[in-house]
N, C-alpha and C positions, 0 to 999 in steps of 0.2 A: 454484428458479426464479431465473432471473436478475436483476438489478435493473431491467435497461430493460427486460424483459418482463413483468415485476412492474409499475410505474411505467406502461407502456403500458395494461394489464389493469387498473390504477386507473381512469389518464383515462377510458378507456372508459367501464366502472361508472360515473364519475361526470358524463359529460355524455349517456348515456343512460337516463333517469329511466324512459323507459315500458319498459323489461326490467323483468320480475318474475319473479323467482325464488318456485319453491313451494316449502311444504316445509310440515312437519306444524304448525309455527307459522303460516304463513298460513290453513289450516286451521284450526284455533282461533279465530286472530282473525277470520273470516271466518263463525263459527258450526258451522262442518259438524261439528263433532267431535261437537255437541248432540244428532244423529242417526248419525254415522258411527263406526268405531271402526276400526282397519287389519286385525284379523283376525275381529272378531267382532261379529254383526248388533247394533245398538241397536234405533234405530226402524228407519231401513233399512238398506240391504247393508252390509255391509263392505267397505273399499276394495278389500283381494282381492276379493273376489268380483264386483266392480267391474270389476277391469282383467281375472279371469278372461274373464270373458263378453263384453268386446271386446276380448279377445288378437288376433282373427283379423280386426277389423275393420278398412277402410284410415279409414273416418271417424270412427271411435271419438273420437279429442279434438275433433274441430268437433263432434259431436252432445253429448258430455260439456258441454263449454262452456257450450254454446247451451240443456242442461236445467238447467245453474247456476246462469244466469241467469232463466230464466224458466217452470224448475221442469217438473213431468210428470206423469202420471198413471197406471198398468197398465203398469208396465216391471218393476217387484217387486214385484206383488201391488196391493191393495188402498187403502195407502195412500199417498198422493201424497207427492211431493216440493214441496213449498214453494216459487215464485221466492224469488229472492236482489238484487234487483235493487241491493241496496250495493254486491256483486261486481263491477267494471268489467270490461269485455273481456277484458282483457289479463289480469287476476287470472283470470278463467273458465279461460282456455287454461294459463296457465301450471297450475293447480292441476288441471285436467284431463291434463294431461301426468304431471305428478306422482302421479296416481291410478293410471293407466295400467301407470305402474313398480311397483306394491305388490303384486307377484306373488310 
């Protein structure tokens, strides 16, 4: 990468605070790992199985988000999902997107 390209991709990152990048570390710090695992069910799905079952969906990350935050009931069985309401918006969608990829 170039250096002004480099140098520009800093400024950016650093006068835009409310981009959040996902990643399995936000995940953790965020609790989900407590229940989730990327290939293999804990208490609930697996993130595959996760992004499987809204591969086809167009609002798969605003529903994802939106259950992040304030949790759900009979989408895998019996036991709920928990809100999260420490999770801010922005954390929802970004780790929502991130879920999405773990196909």
């Amino acid at each position: 990468m170039k250096p002004s390209a480099r140098l520009a991709l800093s400024i950016a990152l650093a006068i835009s605070p409310a981009i959040t990048f996902a990643s399995q570390g936000l995940a953790q710090q965020k609790n989900c790992m407590a229940c989730h695992a990327a290939a293999t069910r804990v208490v609930g799905p697996s993130f595959k199985e996760i992004a499987a079952k809204y591969a086809t969906s167009d609002d798969a990350a605003a529903g994802l988000s939106e259950r992040i935050i304030k949790g759900s009931t009979g989408r895998w069985g019996v036991m709920p999902m928990p809100a999260n309401p420490q999770v801010t918006p922005d954390e929802a969608k970004a780790l929502a997107a991130w879920i999405l990829q773990q196909k």
